[in-house]
Each structure stands twice: as C-alpha cells, then as structure tokens.
Backbone as XML, in Angstrom:
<?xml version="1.0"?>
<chain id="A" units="angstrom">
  <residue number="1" name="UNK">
    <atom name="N" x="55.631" y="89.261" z="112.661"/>
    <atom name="CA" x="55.758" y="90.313" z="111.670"/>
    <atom name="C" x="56.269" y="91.607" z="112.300"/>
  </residue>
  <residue number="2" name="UNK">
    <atom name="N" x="56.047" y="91.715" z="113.370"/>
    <atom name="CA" x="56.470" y="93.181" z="114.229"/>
    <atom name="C" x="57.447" y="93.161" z="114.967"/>
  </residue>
  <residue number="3" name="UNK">
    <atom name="N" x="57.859" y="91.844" z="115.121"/>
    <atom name="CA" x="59.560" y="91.901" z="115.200"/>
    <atom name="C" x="60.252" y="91.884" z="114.110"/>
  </residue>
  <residue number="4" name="UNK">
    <atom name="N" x="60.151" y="91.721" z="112.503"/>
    <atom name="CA" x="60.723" y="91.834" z="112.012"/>
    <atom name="C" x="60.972" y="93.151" z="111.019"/>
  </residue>
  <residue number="5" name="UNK">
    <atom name="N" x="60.095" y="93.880" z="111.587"/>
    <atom name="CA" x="59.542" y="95.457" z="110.846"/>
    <atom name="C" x="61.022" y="96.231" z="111.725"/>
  </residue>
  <residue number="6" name="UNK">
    <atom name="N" x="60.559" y="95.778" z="113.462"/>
    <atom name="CA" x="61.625" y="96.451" z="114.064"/>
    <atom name="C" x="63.010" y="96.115" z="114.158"/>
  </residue>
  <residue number="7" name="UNK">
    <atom name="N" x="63.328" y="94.726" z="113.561"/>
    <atom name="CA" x="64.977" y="94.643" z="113.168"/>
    <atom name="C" x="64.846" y="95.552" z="112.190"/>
  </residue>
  <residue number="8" name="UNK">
    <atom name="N" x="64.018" y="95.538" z="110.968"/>
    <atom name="CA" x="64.874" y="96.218" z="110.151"/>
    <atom name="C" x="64.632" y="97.845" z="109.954"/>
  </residue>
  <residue number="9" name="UNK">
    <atom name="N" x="64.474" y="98.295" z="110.993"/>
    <atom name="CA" x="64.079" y="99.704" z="110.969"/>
    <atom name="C" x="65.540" y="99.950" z="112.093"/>
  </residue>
  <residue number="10" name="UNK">
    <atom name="N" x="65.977" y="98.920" z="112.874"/>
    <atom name="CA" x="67.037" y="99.167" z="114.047"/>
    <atom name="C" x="68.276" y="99.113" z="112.717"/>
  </residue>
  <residue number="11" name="UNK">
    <atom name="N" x="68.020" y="98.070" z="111.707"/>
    <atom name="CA" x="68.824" y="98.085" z="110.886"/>
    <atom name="C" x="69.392" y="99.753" z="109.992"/>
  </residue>
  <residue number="12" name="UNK">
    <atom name="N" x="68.633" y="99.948" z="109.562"/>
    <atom name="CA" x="67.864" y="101.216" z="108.976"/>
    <atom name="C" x="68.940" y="102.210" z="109.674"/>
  </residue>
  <residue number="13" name="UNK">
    <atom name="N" x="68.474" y="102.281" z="110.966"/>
    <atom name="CA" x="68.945" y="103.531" z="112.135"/>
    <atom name="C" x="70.314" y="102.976" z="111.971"/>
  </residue>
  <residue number="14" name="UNK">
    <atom name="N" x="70.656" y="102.134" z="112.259"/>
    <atom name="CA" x="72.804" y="102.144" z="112.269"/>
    <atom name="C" x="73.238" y="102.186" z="111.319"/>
  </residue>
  <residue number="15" name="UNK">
    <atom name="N" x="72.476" y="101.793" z="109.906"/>
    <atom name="CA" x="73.544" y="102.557" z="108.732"/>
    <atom name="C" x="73.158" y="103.785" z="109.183"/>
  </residue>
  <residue number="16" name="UNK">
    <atom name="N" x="72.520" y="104.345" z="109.293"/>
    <atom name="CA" x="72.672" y="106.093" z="109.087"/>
    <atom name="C" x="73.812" y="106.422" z="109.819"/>
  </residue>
  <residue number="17" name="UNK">
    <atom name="N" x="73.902" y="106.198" z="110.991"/>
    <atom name="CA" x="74.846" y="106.346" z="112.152"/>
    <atom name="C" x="76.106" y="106.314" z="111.481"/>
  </residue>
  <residue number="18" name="UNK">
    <atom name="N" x="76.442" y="104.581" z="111.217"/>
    <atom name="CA" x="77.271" y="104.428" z="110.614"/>
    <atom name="C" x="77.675" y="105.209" z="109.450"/>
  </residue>
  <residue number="19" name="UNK">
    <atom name="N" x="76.987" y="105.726" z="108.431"/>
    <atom name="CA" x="77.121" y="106.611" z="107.476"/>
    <atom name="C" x="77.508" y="107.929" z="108.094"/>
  </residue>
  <residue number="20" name="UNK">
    <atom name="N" x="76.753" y="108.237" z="109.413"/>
    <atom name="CA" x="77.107" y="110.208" z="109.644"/>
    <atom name="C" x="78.763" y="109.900" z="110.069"/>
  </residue>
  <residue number="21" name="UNK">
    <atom name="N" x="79.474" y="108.866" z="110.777"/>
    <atom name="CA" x="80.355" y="108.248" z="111.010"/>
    <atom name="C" x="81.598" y="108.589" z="110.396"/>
  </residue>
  <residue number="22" name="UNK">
    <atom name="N" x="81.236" y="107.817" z="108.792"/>
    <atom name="CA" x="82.146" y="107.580" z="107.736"/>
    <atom name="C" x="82.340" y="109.188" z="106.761"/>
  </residue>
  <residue number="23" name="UNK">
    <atom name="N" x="81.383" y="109.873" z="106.974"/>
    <atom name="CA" x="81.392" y="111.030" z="106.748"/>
    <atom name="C" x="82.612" y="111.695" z="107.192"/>
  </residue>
  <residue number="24" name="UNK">
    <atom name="N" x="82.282" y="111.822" z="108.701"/>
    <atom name="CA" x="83.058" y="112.324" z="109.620"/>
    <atom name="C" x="84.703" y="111.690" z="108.792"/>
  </residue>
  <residue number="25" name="UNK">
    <atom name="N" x="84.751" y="110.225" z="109.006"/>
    <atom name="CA" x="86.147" y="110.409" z="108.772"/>
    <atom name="C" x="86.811" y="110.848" z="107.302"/>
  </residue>
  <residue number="26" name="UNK">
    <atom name="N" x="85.479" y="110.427" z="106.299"/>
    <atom name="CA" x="85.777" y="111.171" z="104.865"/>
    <atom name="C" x="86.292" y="112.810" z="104.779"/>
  </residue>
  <residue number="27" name="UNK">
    <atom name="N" x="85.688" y="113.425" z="105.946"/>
    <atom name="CA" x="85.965" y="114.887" z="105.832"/>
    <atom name="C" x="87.306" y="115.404" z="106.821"/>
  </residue>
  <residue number="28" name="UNK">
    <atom name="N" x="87.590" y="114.433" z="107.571"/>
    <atom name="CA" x="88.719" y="114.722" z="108.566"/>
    <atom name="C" x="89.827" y="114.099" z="108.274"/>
  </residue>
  <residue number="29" name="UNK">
    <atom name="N" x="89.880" y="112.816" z="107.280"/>
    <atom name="CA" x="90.748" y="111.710" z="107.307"/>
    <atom name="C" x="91.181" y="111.115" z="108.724"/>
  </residue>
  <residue number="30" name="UNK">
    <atom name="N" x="92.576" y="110.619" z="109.019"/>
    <atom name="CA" x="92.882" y="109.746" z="109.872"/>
    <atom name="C" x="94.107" y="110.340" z="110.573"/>
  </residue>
  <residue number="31" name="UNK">
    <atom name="N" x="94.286" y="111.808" z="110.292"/>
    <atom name="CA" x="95.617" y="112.345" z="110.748"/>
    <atom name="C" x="95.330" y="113.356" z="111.824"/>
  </residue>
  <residue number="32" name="UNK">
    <atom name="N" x="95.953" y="113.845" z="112.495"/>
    <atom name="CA" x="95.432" y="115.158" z="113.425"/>
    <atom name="C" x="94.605" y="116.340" z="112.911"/>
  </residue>
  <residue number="33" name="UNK">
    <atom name="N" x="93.883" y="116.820" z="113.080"/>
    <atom name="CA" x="93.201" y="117.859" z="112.157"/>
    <atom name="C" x="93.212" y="119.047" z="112.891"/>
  </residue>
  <residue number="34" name="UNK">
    <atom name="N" x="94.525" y="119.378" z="113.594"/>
    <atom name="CA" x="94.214" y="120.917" z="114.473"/>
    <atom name="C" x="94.649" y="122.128" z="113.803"/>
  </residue>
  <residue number="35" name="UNK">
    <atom name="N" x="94.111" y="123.285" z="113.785"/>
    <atom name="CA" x="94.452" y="123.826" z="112.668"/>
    <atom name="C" x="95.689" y="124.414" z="112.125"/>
  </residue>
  <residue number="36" name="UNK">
    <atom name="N" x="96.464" y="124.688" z="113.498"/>
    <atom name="CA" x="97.996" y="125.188" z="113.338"/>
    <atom name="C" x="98.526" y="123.555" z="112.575"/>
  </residue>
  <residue number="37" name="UNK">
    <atom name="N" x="98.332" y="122.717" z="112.471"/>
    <atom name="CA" x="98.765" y="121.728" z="112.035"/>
    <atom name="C" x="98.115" y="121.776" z="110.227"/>
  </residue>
  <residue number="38" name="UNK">
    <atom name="N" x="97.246" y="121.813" z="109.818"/>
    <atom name="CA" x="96.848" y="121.430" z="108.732"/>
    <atom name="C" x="96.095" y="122.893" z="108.276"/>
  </residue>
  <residue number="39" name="UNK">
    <atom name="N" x="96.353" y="123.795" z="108.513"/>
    <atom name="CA" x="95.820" y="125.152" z="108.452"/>
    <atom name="C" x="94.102" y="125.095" z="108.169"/>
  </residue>
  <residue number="40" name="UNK">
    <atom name="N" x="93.282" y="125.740" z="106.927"/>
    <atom name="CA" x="92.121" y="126.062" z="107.196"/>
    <atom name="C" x="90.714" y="124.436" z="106.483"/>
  </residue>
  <residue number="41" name="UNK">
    <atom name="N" x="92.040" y="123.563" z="106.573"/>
    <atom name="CA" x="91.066" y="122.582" z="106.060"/>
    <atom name="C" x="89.948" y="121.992" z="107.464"/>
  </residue>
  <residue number="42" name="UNK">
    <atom name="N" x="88.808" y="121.409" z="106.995"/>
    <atom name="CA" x="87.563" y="121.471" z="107.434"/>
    <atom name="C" x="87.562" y="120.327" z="108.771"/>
  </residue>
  <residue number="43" name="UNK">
    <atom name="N" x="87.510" y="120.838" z="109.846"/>
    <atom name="CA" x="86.972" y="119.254" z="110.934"/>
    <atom name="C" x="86.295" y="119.106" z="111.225"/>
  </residue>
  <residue number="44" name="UNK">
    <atom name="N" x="85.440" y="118.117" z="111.596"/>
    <atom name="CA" x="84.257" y="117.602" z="112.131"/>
    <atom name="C" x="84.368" y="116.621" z="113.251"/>
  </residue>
  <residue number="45" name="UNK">
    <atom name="N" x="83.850" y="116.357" z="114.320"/>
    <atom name="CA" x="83.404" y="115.937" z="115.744"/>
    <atom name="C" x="82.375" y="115.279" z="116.032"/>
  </residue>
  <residue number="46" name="UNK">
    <atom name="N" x="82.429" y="114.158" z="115.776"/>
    <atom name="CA" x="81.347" y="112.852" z="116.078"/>
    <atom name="C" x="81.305" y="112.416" z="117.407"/>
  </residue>
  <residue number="47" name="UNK">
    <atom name="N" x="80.662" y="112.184" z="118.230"/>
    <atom name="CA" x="80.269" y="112.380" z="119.561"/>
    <atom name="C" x="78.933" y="111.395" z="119.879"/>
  </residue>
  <residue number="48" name="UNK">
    <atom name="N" x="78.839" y="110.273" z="120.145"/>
    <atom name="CA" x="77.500" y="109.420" z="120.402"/>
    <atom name="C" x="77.235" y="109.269" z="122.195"/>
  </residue>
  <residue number="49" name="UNK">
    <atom name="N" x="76.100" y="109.531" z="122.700"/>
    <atom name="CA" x="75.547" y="109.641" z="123.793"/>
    <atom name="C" x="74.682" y="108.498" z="124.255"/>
  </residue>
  <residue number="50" name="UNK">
    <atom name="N" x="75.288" y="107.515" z="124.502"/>
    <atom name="CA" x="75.080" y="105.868" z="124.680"/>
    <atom name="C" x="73.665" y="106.252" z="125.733"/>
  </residue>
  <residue number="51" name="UNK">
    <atom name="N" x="73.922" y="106.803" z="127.176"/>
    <atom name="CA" x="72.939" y="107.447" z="128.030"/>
    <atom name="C" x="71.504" y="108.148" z="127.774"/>
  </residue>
  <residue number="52" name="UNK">
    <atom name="N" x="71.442" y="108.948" z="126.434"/>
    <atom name="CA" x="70.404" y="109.668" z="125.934"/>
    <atom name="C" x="70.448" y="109.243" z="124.538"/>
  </residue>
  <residue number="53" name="UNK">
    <atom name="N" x="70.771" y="108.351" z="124.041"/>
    <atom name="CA" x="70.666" y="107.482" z="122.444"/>
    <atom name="C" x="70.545" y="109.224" z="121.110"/>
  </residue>
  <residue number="54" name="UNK">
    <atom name="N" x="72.058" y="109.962" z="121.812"/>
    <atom name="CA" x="72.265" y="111.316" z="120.793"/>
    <atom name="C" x="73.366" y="111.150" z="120.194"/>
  </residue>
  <residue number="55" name="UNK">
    <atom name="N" x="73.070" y="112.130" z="118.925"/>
    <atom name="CA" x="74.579" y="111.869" z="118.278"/>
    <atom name="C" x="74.619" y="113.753" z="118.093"/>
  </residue>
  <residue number="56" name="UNK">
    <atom name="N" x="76.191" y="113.851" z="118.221"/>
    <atom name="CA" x="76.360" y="115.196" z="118.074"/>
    <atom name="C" x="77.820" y="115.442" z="116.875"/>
  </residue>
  <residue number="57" name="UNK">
    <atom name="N" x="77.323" y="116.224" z="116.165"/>
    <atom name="CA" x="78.429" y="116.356" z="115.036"/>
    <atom name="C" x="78.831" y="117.893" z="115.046"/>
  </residue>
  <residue number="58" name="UNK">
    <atom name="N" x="79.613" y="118.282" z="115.648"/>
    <atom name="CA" x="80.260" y="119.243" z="115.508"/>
    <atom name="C" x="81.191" y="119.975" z="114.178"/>
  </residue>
  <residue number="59" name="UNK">
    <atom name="N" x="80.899" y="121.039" z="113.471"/>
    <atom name="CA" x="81.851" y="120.968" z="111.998"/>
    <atom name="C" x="82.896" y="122.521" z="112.430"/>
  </residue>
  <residue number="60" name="UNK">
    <atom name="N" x="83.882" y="122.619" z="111.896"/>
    <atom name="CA" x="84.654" y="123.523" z="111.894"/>
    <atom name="C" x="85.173" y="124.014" z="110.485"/>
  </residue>
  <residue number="61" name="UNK">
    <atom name="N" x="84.566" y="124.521" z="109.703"/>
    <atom name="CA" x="84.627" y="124.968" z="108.370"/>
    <atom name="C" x="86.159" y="125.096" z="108.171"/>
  </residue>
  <residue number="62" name="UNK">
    <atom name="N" x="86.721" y="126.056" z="109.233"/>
    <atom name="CA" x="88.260" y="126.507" z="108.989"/>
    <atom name="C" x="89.321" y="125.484" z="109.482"/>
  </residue>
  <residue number="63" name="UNK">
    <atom name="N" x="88.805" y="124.722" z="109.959"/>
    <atom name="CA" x="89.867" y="123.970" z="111.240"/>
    <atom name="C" x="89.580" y="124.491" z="112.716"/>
  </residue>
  <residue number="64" name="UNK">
    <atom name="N" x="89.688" y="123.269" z="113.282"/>
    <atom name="CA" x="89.469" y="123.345" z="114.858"/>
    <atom name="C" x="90.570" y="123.916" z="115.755"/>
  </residue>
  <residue number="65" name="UNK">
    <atom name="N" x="90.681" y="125.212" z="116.635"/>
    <atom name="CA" x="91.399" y="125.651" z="117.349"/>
    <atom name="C" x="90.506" y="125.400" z="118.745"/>
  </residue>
  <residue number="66" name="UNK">
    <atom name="N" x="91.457" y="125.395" z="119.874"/>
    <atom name="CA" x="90.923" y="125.839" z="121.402"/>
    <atom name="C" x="90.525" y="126.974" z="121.452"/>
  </residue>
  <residue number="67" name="UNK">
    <atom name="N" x="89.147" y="126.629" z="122.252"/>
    <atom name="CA" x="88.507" y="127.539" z="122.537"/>
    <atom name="C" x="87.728" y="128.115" z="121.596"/>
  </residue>
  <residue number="68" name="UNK">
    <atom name="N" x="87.870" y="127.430" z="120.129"/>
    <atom name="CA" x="86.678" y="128.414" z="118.988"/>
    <atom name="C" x="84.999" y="127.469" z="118.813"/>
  </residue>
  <residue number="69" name="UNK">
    <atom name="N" x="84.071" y="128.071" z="118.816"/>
    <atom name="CA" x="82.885" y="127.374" z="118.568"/>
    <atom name="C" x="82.993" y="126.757" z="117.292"/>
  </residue>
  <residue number="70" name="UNK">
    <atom name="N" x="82.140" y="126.036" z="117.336"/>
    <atom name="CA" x="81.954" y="125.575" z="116.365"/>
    <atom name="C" x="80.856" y="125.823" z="115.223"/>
  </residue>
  <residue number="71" name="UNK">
    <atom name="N" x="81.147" y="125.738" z="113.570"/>
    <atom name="CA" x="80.527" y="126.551" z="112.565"/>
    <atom name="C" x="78.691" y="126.280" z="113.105"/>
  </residue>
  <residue number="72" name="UNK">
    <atom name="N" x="78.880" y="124.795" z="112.896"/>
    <atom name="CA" x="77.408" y="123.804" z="112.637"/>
    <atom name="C" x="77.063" y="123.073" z="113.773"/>
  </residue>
  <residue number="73" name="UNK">
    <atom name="N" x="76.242" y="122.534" z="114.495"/>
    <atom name="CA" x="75.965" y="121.767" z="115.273"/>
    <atom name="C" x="74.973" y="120.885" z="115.283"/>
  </residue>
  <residue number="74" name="UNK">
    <atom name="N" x="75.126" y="119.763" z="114.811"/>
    <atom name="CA" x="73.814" y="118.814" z="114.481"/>
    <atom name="C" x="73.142" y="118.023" z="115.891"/>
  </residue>
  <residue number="75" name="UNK">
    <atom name="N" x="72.207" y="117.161" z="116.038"/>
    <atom name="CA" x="72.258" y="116.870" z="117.063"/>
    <atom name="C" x="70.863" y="115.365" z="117.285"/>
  </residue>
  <residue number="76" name="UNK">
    <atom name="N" x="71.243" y="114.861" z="116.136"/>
    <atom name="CA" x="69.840" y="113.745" z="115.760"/>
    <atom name="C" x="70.098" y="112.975" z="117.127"/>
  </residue>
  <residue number="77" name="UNK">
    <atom name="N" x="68.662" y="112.005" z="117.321"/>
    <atom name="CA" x="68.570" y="111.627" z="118.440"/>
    <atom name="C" x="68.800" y="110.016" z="117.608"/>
  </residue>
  <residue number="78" name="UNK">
    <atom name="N" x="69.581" y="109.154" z="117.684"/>
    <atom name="CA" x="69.868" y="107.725" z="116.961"/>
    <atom name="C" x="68.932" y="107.000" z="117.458"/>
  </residue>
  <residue number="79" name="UNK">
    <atom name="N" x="67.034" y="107.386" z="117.859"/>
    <atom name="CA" x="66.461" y="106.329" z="117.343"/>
    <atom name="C" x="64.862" y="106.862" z="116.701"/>
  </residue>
  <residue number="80" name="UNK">
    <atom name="N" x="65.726" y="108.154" z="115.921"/>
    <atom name="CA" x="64.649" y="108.678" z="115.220"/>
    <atom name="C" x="64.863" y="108.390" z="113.866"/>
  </residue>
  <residue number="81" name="UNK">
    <atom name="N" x="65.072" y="107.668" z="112.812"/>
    <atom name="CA" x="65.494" y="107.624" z="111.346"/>
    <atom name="C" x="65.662" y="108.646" z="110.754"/>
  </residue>
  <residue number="82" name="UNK">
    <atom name="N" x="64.334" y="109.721" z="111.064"/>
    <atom name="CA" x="63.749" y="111.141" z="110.252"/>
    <atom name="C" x="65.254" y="111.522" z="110.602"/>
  </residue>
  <residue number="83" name="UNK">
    <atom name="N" x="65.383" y="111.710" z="111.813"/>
    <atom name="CA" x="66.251" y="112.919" z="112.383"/>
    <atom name="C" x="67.650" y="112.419" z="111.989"/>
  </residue>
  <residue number="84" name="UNK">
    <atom name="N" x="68.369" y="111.326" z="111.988"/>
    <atom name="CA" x="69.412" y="110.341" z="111.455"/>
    <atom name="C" x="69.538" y="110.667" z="109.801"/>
  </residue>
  <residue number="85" name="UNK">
    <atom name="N" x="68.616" y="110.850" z="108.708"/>
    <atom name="CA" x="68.742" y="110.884" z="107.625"/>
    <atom name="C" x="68.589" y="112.466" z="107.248"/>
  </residue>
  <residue number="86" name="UNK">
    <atom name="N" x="68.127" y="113.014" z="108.307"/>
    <atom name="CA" x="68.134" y="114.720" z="107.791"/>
    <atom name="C" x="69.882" y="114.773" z="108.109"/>
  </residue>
  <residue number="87" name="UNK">
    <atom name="N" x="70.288" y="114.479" z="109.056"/>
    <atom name="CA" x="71.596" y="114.626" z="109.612"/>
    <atom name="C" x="72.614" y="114.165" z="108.509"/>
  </residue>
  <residue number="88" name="UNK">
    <atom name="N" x="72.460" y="113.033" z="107.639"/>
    <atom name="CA" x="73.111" y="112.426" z="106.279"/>
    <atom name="C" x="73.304" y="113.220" z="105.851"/>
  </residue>
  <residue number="89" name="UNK">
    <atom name="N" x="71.812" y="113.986" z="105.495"/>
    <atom name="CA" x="71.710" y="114.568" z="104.439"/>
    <atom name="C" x="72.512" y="116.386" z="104.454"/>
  </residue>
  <residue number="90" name="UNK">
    <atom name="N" x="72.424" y="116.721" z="105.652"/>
    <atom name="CA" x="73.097" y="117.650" z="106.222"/>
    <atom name="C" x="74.277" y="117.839" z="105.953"/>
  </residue>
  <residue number="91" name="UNK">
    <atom name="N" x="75.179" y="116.696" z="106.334"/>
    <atom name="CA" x="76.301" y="116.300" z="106.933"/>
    <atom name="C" x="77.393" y="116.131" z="104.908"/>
  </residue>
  <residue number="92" name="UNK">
    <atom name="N" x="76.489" y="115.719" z="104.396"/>
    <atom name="CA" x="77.004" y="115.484" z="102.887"/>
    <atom name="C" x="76.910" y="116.929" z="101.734"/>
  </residue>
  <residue number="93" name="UNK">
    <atom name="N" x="76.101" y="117.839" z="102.883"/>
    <atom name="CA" x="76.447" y="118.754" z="102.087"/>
    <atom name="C" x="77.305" y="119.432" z="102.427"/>
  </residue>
  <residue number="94" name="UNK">
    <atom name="N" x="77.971" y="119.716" z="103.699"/>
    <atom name="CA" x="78.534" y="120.112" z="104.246"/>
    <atom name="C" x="80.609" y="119.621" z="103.658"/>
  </residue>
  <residue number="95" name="UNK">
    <atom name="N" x="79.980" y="118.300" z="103.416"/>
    <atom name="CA" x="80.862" y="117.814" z="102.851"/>
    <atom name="C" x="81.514" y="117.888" z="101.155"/>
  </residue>
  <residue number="96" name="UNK">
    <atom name="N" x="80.074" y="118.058" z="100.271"/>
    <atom name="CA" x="80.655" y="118.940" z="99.563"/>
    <atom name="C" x="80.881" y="119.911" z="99.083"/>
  </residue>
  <residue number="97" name="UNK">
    <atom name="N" x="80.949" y="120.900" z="100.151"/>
    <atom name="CA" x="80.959" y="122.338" z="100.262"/>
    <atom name="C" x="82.392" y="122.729" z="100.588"/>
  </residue>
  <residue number="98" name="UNK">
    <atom name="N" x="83.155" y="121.712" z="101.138"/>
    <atom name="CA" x="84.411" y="121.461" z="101.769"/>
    <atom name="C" x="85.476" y="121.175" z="100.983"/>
  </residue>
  <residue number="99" name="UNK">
    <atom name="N" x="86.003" y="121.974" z="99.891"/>
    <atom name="CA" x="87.049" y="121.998" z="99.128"/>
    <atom name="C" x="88.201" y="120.854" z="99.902"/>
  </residue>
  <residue number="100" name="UNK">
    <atom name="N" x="88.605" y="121.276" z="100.922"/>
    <atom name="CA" x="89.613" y="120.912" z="101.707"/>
    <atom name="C" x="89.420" y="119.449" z="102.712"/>
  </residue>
  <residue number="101" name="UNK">
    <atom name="N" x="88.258" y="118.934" z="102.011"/>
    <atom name="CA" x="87.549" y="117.339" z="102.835"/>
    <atom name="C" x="88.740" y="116.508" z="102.353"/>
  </residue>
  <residue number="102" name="UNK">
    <atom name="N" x="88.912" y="115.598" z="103.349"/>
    <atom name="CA" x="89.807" y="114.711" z="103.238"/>
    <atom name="C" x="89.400" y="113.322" z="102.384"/>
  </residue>
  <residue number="103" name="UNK">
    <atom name="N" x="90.155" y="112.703" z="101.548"/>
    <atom name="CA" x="89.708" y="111.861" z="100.743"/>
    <atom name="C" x="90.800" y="110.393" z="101.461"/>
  </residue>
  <residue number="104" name="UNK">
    <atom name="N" x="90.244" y="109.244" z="101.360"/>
    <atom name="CA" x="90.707" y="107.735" z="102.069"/>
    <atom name="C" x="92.063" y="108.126" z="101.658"/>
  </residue>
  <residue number="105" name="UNK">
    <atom name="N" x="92.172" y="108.468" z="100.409"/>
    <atom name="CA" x="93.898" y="108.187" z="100.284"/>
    <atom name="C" x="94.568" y="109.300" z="100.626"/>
  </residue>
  <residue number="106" name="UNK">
    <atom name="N" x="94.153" y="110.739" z="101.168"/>
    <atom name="CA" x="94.622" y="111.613" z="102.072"/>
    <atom name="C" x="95.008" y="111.580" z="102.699"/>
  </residue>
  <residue number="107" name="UNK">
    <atom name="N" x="94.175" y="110.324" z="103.911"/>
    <atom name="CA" x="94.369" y="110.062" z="104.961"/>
    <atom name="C" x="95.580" y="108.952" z="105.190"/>
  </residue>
  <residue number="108" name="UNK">
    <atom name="N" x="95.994" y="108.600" z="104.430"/>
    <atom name="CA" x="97.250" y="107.084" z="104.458"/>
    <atom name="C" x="98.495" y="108.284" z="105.195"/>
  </residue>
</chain>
C-alpha cells in the first residue's frame, strides 16, 4: 500500500512540473523571445536542478534583455507538491495577466 501512495504522489509531482513546463512554453511560444526581436511581449525561463531536485522560473513581464533582472522569481523544490502547485498556481496567473502570452498557434 505504501508503495503505491508513493507512485502516485511521484505521479502527482511531474504533472505539476510538467504543467509549470507547458506554461512556460504557452507564454513564450516556440520562437526567440528577445526583446529587440519581439518587443514588450512577456518571457519566461524554466530552469530544473537535477542536483538539488529545484525548479526555477524566471518571468520577464516586458521581454528579456541582457543584463535586466528579472520581474518574478519562483523557485519550488520538485519534490514538494505544496510548493509545485503554489508555483501552477502562480505561474497561471502570471499568465493571464500577460496580454502578450503566446498562444500554440502563435508559436507555428
């Protein structure tokens, strides 16, 4: 029974992942997103830390230039759920706050 609580709680933890993920590319699409290129539409920076089991999401409200910080900085640890689903939940508002989020067929 307690191996099968912990598949599906490991289950649990990679959709989220997978979801902060798909976010990411929902709001960036699939094209370059630098800002002299696509001016003040929104990027985001998904970043997983295989070594310390972290995920880091970086957002850029205006578009990403060198050298500018970044707006938001999330930073769930992928084997906390809590911290994985606050980050969803974060991450989707952020998204629709983002006039300028990229939609699948944006990205073609």
């Amino acid at each position: 029974m307690k191996k099968r609580l912990e598949k599906k709680m490991e289950k649990r933890k990679r959709e989220q992942i997978h979801r902060l993920l798909d976010l990411a590319l929902d709001i960036n699409g699939l094209e370059p997103r630098e800002q002299k290129v696509t001016g003040n539409l929104p990027t985001v920076f998904f970043d997983f830390s295989g070594h310390v089991g972290r995920i880091s999401i970086r957002t850029y409200s205006a578009g990403w230039t060198p050298g500018k910080d970044s707006d938001t900085e999330i930073w769930p640890r992928a084997y906390k759920l809590s911290e994985l689903s606050d980050a969803v939940r974060r991450v989707n508002t952020l998204k629709a706050e983002s006039p300028g989020a990229a939609t699948p067929r944006d990205s073609r």
